[in-house]
mmCIF file of the N, C-alpha and C atoms, coordinates in Angstrom:
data_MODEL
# 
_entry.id   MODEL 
# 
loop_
_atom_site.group_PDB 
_atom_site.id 
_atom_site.type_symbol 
_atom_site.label_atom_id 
_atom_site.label_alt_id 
_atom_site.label_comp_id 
_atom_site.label_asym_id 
_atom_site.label_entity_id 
_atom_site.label_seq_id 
_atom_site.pdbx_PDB_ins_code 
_atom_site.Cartn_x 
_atom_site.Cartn_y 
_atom_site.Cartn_z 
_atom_site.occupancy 
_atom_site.B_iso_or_equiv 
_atom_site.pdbx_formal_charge 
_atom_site.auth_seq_id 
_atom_site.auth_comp_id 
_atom_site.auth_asym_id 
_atom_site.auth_atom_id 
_atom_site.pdbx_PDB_model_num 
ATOM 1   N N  . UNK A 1 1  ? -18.178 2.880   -13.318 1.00 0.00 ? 1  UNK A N  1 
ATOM 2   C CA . UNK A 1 1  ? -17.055 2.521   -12.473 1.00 0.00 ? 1  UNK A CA 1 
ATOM 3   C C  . UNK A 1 1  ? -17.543 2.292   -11.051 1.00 0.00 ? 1  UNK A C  1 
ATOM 4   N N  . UNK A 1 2  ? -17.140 1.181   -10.580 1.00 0.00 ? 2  UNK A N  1 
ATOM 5   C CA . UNK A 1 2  ? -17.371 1.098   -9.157  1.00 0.00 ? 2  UNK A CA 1 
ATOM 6   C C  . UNK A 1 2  ? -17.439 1.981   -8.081  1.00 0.00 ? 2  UNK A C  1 
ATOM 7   N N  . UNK A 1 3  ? -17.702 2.354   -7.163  1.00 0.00 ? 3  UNK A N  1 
ATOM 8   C CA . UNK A 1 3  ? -17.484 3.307   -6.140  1.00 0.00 ? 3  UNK A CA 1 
ATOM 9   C C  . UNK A 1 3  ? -16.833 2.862   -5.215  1.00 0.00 ? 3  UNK A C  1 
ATOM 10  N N  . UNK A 1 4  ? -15.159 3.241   -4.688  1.00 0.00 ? 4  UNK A N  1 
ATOM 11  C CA . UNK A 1 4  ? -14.651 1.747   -3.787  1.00 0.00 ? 4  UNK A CA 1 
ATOM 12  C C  . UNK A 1 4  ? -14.135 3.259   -2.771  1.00 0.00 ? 4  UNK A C  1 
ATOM 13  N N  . UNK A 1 5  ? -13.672 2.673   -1.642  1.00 0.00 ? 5  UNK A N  1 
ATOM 14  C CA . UNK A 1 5  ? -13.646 3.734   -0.172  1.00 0.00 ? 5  UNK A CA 1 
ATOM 15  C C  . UNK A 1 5  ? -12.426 3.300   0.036   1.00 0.00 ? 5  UNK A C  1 
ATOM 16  N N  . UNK A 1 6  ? -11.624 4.759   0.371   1.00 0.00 ? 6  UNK A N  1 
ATOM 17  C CA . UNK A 1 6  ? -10.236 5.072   0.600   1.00 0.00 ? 6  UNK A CA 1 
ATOM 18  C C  . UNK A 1 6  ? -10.155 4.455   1.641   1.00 0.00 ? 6  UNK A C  1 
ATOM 19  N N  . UNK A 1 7  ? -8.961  3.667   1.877   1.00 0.00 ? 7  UNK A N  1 
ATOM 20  C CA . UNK A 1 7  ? -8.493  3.228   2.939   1.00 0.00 ? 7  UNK A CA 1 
ATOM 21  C C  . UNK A 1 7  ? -7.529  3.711   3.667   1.00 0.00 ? 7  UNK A C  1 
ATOM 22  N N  . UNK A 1 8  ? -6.111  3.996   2.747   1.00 0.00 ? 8  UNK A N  1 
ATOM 23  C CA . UNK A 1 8  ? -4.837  4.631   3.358   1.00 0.00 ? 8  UNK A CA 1 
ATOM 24  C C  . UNK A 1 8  ? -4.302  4.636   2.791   1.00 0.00 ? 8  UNK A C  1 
ATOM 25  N N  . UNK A 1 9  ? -2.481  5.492   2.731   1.00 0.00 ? 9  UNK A N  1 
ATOM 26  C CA . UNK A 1 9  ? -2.291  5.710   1.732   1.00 0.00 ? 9  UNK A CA 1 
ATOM 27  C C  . UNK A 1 9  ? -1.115  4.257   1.776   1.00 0.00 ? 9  UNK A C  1 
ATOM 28  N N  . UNK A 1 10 ? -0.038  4.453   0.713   1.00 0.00 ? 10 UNK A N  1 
ATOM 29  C CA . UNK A 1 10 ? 0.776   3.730   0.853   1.00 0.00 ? 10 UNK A CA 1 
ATOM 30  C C  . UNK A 1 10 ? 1.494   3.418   1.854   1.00 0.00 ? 10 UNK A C  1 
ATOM 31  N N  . UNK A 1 11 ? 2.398   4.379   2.416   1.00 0.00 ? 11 UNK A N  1 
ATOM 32  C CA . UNK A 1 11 ? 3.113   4.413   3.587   1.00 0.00 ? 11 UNK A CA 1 
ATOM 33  C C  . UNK A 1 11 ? 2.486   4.362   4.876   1.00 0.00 ? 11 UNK A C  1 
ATOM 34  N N  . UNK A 1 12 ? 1.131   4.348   4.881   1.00 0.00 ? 12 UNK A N  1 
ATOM 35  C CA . UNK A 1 12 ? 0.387   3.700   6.015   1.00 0.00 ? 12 UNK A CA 1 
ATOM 36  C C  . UNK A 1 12 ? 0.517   2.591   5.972   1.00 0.00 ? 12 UNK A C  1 
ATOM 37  N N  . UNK A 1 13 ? 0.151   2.032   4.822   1.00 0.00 ? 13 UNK A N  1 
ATOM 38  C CA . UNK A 1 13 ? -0.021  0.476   4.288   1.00 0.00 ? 13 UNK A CA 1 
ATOM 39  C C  . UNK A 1 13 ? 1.198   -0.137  5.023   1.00 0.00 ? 13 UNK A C  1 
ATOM 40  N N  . UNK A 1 14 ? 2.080   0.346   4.531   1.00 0.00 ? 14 UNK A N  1 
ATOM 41  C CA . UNK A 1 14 ? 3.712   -0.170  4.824   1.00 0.00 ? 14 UNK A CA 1 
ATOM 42  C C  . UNK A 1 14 ? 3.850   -0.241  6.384   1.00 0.00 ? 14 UNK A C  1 
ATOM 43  N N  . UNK A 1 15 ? 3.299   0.833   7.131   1.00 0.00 ? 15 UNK A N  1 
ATOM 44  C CA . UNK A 1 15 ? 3.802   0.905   8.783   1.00 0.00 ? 15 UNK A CA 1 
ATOM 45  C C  . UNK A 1 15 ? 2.603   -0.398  8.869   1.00 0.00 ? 15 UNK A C  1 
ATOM 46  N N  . UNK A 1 16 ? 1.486   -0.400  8.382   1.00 0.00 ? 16 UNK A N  1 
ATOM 47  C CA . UNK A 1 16 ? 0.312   -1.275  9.020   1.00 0.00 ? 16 UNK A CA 1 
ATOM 48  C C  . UNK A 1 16 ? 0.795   -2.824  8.834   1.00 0.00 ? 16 UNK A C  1 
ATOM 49  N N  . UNK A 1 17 ? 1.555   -2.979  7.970   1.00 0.00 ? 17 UNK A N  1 
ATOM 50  C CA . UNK A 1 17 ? 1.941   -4.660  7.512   1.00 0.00 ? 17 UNK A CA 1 
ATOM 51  C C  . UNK A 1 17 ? 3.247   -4.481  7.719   1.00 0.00 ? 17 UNK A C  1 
ATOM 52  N N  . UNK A 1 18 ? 3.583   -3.829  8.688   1.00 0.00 ? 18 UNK A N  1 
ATOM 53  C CA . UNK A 1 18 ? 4.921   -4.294  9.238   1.00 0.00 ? 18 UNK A CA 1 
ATOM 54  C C  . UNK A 1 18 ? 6.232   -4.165  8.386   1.00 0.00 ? 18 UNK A C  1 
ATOM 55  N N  . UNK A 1 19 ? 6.329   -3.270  7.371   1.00 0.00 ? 19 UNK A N  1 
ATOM 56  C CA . UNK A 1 19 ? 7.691   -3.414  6.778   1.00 0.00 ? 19 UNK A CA 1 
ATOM 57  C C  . UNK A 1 19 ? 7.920   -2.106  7.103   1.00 0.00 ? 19 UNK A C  1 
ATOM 58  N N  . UNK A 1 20 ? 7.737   -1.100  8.129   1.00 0.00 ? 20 UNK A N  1 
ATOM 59  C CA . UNK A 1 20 ? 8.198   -0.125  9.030   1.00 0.00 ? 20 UNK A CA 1 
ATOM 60  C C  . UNK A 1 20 ? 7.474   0.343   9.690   1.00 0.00 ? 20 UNK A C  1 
ATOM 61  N N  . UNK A 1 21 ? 8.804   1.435   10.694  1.00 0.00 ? 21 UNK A N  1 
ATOM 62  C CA . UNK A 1 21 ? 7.981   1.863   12.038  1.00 0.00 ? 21 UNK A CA 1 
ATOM 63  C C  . UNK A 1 21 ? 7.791   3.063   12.247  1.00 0.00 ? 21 UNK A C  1 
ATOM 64  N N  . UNK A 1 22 ? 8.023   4.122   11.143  1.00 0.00 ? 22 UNK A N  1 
ATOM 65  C CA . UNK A 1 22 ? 8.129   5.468   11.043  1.00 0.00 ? 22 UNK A CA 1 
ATOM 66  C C  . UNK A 1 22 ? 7.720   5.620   9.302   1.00 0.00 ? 22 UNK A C  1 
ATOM 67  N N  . UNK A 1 23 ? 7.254   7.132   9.231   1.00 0.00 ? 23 UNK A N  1 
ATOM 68  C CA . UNK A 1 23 ? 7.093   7.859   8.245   1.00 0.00 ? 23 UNK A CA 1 
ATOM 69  C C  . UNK A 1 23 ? 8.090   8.053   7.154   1.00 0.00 ? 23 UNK A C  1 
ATOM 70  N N  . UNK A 1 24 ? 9.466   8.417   8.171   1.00 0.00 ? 24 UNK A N  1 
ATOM 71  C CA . UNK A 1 24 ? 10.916  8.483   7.430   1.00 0.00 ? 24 UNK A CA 1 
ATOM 72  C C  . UNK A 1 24 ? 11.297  7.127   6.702   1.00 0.00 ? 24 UNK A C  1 
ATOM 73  N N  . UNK A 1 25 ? 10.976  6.338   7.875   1.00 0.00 ? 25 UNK A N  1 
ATOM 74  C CA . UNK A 1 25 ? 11.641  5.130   7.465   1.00 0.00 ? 25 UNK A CA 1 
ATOM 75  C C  . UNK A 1 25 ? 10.493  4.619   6.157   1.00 0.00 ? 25 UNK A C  1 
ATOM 76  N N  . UNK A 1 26 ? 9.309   4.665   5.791   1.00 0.00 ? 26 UNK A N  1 
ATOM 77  C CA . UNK A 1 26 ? 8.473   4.588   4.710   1.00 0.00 ? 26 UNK A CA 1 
ATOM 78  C C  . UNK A 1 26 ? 9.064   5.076   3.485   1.00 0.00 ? 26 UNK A C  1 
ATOM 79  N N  . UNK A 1 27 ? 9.572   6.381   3.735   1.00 0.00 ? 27 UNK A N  1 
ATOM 80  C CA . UNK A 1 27 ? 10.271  7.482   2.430   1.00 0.00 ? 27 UNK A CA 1 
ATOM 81  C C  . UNK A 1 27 ? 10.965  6.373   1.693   1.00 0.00 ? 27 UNK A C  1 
ATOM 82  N N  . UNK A 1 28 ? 11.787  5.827   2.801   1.00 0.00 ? 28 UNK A N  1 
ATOM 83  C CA . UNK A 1 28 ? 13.190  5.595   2.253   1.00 0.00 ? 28 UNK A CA 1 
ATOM 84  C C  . UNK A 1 28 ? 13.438  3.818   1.406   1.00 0.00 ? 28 UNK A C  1 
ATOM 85  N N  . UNK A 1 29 ? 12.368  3.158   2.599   1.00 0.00 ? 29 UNK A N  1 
ATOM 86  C CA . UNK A 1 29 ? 12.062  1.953   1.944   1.00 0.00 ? 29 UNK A CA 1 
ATOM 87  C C  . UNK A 1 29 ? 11.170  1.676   0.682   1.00 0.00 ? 29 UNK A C  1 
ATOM 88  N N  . UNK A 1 30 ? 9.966   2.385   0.223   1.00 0.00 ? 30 UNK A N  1 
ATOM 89  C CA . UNK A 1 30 ? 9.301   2.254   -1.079  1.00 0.00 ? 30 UNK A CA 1 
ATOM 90  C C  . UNK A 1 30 ? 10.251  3.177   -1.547  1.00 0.00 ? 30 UNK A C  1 
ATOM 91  N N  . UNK A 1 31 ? 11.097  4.162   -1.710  1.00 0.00 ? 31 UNK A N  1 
ATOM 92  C CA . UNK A 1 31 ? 12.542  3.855   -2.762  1.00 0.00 ? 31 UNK A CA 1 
ATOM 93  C C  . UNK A 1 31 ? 13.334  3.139   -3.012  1.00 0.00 ? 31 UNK A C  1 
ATOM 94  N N  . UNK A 1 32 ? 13.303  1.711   -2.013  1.00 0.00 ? 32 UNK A N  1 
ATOM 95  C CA . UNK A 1 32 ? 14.347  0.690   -2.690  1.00 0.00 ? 32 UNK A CA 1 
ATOM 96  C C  . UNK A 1 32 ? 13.344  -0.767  -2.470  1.00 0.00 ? 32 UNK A C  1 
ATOM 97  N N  . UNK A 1 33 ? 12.181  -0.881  -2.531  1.00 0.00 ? 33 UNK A N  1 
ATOM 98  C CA . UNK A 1 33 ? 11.218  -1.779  -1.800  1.00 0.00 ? 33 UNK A CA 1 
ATOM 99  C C  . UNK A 1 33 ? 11.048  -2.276  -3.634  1.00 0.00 ? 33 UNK A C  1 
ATOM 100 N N  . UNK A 1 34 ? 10.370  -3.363  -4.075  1.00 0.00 ? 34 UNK A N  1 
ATOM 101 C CA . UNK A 1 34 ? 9.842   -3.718  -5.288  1.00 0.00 ? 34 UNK A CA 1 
ATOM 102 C C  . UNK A 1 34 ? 8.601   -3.478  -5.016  1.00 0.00 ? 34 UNK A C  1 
ATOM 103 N N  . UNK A 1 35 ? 7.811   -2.786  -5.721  1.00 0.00 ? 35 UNK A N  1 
ATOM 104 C CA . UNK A 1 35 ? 6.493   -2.445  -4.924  1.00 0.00 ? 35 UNK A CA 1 
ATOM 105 C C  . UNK A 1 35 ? 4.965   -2.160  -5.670  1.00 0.00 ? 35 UNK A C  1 
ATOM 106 N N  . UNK A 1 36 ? 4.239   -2.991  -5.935  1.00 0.00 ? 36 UNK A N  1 
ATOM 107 C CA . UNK A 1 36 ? 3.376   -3.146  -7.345  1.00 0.00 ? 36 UNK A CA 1 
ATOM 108 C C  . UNK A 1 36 ? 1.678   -2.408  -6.462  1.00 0.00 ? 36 UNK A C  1 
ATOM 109 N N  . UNK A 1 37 ? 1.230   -1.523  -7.287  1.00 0.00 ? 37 UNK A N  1 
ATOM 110 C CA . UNK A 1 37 ? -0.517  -1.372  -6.899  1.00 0.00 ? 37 UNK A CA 1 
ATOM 111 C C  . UNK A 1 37 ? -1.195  -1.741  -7.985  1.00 0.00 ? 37 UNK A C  1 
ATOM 112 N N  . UNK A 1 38 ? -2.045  -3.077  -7.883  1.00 0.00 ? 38 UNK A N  1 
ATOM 113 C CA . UNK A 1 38 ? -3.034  -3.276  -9.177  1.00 0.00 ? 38 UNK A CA 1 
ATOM 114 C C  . UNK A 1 38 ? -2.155  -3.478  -10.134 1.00 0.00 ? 38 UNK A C  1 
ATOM 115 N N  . UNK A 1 39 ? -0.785  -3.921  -9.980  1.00 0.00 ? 39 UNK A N  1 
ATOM 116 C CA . UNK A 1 39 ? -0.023  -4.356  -11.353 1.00 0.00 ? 39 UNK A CA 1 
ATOM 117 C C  . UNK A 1 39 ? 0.511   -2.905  -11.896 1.00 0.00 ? 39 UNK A C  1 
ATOM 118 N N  . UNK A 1 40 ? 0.544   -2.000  -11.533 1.00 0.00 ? 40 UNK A N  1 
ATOM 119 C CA . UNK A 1 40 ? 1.590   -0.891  -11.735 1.00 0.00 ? 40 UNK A CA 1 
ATOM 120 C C  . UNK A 1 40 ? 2.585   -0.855  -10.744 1.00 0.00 ? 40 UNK A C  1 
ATOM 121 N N  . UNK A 1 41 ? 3.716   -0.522  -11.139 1.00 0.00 ? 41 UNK A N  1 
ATOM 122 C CA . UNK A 1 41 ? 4.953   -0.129  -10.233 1.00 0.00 ? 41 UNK A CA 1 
ATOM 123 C C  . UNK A 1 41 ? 4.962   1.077   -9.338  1.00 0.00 ? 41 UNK A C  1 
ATOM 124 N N  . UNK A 1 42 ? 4.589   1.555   -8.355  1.00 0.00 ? 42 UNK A N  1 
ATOM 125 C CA . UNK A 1 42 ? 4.457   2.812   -7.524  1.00 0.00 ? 42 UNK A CA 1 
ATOM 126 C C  . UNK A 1 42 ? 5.454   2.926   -6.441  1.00 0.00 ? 42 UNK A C  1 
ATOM 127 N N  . UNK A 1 43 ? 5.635   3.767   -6.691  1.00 0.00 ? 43 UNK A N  1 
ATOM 128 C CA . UNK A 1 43 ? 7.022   4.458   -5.730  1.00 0.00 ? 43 UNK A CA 1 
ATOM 129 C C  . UNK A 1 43 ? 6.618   5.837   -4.697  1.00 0.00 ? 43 UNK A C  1 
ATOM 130 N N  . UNK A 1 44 ? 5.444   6.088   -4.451  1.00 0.00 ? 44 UNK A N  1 
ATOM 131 C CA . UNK A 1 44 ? 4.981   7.480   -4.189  1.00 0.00 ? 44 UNK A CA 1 
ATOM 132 C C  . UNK A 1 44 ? 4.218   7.047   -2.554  1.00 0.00 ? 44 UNK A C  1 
ATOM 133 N N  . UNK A 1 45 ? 4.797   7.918   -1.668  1.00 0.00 ? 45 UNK A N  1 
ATOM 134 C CA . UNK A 1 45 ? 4.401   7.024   0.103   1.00 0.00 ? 45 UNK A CA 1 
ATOM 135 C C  . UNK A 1 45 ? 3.054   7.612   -0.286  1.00 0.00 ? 45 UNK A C  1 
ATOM 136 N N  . UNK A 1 46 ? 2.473   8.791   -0.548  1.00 0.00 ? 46 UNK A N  1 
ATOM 137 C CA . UNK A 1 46 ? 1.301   9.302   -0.574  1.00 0.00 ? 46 UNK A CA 1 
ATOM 138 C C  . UNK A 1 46 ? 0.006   8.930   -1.433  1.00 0.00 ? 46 UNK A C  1 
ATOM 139 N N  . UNK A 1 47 ? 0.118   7.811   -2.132  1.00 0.00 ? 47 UNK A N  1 
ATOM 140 C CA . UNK A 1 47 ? -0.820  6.857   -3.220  1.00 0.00 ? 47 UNK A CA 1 
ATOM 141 C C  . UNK A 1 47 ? -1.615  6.585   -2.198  1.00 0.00 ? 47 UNK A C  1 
ATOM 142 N N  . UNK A 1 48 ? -2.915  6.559   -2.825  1.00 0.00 ? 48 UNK A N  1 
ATOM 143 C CA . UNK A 1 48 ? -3.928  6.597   -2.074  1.00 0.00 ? 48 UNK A CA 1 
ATOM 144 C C  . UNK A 1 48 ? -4.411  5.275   -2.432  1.00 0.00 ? 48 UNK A C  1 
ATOM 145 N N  . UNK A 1 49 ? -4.535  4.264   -1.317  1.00 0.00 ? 49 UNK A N  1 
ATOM 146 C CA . UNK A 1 49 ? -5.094  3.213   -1.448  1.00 0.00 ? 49 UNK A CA 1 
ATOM 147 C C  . UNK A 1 49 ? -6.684  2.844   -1.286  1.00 0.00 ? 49 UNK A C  1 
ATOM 148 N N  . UNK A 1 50 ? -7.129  1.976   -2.411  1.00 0.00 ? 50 UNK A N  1 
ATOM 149 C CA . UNK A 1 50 ? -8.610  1.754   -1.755  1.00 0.00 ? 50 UNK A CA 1 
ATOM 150 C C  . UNK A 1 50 ? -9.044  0.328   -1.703  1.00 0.00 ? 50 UNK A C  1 
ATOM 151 N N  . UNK A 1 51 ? -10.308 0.529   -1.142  1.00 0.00 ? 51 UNK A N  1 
ATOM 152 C CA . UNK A 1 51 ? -10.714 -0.932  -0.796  1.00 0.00 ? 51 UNK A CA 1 
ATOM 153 C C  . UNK A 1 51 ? -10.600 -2.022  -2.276  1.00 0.00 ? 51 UNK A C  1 
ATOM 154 N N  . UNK A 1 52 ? -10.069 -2.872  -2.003  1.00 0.00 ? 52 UNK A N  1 
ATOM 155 C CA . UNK A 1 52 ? -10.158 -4.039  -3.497  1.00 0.00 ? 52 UNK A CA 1 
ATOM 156 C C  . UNK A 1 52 ? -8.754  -3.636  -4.030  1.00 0.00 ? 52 UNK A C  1 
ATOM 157 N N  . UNK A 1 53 ? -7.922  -2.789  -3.480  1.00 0.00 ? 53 UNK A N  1 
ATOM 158 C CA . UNK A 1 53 ? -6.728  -3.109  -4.400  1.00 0.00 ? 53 UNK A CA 1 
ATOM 159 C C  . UNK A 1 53 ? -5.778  -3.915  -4.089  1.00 0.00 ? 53 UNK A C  1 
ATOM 160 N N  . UNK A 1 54 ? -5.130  -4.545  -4.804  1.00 0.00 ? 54 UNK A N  1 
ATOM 161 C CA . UNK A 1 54 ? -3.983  -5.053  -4.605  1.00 0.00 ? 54 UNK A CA 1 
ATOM 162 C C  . UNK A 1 54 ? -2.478  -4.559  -4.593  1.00 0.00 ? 54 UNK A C  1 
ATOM 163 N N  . UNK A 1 55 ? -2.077  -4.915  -3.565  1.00 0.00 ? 55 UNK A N  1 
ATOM 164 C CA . UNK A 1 55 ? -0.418  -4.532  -3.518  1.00 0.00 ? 55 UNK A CA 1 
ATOM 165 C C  . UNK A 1 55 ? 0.604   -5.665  -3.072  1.00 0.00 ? 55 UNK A C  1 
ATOM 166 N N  . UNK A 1 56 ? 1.607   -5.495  -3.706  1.00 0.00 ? 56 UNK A N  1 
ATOM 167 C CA . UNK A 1 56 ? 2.708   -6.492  -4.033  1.00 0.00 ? 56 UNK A CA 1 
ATOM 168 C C  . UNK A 1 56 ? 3.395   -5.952  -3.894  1.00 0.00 ? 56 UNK A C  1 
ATOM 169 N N  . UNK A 1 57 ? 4.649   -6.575  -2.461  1.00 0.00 ? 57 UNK A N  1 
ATOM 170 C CA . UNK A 1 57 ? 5.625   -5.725  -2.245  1.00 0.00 ? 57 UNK A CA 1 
ATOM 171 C C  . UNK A 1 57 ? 6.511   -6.983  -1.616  1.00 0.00 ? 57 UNK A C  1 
ATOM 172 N N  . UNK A 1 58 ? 7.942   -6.739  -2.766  1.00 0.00 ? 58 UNK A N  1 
ATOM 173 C CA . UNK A 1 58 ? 8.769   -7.871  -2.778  1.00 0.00 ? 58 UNK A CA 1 
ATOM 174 C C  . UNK A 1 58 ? 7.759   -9.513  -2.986  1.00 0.00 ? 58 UNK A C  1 
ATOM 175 N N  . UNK A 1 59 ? 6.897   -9.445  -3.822  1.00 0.00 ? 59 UNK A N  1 
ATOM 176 C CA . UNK A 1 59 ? 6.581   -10.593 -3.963  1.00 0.00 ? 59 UNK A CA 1 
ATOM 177 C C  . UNK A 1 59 ? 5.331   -11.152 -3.059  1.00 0.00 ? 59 UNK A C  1 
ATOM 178 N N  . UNK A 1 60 ? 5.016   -10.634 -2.102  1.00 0.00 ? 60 UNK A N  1 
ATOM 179 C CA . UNK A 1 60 ? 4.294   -10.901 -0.509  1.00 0.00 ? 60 UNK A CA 1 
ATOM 180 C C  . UNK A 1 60 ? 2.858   -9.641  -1.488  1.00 0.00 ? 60 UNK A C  1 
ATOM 181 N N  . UNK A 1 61 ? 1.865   -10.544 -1.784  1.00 0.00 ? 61 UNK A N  1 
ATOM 182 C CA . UNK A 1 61 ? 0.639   -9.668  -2.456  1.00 0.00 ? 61 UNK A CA 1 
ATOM 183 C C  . UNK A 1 61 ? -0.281  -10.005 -0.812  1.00 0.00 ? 61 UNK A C  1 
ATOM 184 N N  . UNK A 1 62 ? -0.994  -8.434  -0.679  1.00 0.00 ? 62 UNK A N  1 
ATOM 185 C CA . UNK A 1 62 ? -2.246  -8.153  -0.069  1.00 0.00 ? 62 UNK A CA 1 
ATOM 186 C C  . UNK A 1 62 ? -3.489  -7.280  -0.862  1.00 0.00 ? 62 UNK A C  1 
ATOM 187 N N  . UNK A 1 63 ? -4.813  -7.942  -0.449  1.00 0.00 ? 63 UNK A N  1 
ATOM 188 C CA . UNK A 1 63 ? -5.615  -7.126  -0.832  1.00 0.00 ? 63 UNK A CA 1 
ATOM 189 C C  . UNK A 1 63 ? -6.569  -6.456  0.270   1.00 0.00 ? 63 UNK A C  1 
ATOM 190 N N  . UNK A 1 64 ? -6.460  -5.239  -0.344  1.00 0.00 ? 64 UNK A N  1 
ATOM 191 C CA . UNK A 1 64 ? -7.326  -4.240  0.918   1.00 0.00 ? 64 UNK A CA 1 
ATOM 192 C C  . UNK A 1 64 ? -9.188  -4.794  0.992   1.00 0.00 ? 64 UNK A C  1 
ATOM 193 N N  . UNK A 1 65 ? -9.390  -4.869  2.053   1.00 0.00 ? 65 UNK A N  1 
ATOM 194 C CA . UNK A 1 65 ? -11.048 -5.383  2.337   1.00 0.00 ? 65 UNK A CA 1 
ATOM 195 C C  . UNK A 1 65 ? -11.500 -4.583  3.702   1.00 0.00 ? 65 UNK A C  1 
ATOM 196 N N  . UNK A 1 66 ? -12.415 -4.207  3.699   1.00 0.00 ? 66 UNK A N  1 
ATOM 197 C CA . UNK A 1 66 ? -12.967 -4.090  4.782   1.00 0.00 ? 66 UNK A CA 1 
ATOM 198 C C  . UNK A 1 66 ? -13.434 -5.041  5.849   1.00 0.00 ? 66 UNK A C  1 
ATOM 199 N N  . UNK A 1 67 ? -13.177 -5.278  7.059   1.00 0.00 ? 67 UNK A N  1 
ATOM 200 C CA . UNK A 1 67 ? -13.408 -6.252  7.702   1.00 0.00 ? 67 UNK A CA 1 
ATOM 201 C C  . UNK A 1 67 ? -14.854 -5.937  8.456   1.00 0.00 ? 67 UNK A C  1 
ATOM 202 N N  . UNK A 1 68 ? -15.792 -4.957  8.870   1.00 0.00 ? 68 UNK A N  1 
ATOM 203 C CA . UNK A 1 68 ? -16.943 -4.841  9.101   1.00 0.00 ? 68 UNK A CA 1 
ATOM 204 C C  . UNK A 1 68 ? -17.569 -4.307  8.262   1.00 0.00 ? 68 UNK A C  1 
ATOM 205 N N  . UNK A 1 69 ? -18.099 -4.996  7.213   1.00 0.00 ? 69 UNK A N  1 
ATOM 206 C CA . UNK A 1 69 ? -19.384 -4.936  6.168   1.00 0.00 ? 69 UNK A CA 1 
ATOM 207 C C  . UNK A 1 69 ? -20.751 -5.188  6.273   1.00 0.00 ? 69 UNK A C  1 
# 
C-alpha cells in the first residue's frame, strides 16, 4: 500500500474551500452537504484526509496534492 501524508481533516477541508467559516458551522453543513471521499459517502467533520484523495461535495470534486514536492 502506498504511504500517502495526512493533510486535514474534513471540516478543515470544508473551512479551506470555502463552504464555511467556523467549526460549528462545518458540524452542521456535512450533515446536510452531499459529500463523497474516494467514492464513499462521509458524513464525519473529523475524517482524516490524505494526500491523493478525492472529495466531492455537491458535485464540485477536489483532489488533495501537495503543492511543494
Amino acid at each position: 500500500m502506498e504511504n500517502k501524508n495526512f493533510v486535514m481533516t474534513l471540516g478543515q477541508f470544508l473551512k479551506f474551500a470555502d463552504y464555511v467559516s467556523s467549526g460549528g458551522e462545518a458540524k452542521h453543513m456535512i450533515a446536510t452537504l452531499e459529500i463523497t471521499v474516494n467514492n464513499e459517502k462521509d458524513n464525519r467533520r473529523g475524517r482524516k484526509l490524505y494526500e491523493g484523495d478525492t472529495i466531492v461535495i455537491e458535485g464540485d470534486s477536489y483532489t488533495l496534492e501537495y503543492e511543494n514536492k
